[in-house]
C-alpha positions in Angstrom: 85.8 141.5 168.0 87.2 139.6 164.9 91.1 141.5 165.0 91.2 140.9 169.0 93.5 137.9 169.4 93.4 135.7 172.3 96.4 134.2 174.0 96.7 130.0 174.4 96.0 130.7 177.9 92.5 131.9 177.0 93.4 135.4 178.5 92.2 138.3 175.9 94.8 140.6 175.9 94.4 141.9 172.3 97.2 142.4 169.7 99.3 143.4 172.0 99.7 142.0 175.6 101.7 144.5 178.0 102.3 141.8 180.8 103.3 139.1 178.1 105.9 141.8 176.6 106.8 142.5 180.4 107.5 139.0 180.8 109.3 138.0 178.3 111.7 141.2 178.4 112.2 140.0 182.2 113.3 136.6 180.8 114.9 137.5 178.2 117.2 140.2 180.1 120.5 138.8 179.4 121.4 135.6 181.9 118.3 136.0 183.8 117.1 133.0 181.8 120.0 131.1 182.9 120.2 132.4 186.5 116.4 131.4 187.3 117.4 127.6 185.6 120.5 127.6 187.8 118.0 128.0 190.5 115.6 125.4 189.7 118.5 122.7 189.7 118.9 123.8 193.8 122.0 126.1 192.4 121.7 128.2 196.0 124.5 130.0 197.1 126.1 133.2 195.1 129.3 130.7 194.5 126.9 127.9 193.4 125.2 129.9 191.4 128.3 131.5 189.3 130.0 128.1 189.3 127.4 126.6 186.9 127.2 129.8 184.8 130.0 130.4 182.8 131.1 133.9 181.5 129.0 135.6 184.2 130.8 138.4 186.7 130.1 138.6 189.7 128.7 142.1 189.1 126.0 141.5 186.9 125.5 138.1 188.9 124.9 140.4 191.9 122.7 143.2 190.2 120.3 140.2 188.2 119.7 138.9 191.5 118.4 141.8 193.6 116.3 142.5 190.3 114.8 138.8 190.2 114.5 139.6 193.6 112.5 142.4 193.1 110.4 141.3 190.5 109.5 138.7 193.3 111.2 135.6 191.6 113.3 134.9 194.5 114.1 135.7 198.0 117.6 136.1 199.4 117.7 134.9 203.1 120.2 134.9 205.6 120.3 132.3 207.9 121.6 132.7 211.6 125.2 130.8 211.3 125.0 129.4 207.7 127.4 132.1 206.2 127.0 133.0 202.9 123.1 134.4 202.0 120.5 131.6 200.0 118.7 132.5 196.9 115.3 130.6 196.7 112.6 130.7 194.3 109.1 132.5 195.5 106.2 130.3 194.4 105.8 133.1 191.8 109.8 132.1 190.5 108.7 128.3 190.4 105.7 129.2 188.6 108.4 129.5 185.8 109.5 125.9 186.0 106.9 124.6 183.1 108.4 128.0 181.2 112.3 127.5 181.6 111.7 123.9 181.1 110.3 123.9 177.7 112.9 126.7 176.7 115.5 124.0 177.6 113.9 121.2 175.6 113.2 123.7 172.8 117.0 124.6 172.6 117.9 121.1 172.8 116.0 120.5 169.5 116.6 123.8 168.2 119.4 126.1 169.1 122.7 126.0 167.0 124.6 126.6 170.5 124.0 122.9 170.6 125.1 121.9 167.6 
């Protein structure tokens, strides 16, 4: 169809792409962006996490995370004797990495927040 429009992955979602508009709202869901690139710099630990994240509470630090968890992004695991719990990315969550990294070098370039 001539008005279909196809994504730069090749997949044919038409005008509109439900999963692409999933995704990005999951993203986009204010300091999930944040939290998931906290976690790809090996930011593990609740503590670690909120230490490089400015602004966050510890409530909405704690509610993101259970939903990142259950989107699949991460896992929380508690190992015998270490104490506090470790968030790690899923393969799904590091699937991301390509993702968060060009939003950082985009906001490098583009963002006033770094100006």
């Amino acid at each position: 169809m001539a008005d279909e429009a196809v994504g730069p992955a090749g997949d044919d979602c038409g005008r509109y792409c439900p999963s692409f508009h999933q995704t990005v709202e999951l993203l986009g869901r204010r300091w999930n962006g944040v939290i998931l690139h906290a976690l790809m710099a090996h930011a593990e630990r609740f503590s670690e996490i909120r230490a490089v994240i400015p602004g966050l509470s510890d409530r909405l630090l704690a509610e993101r995370l259970r939903e990142l968890e259950r989107e699949g992004l991460l896992s929380r695991t508690c190992p015998i004797g270490a104490g506090a719990p470790r968030y790690v990315l899923t393969a799904k969550g590091r699937a991301l990495g390509p993702v968060i990294d060009a939003i950082a070098s985009w906001a490098a370039e583009w963002s006033r927040a770094a100006d």
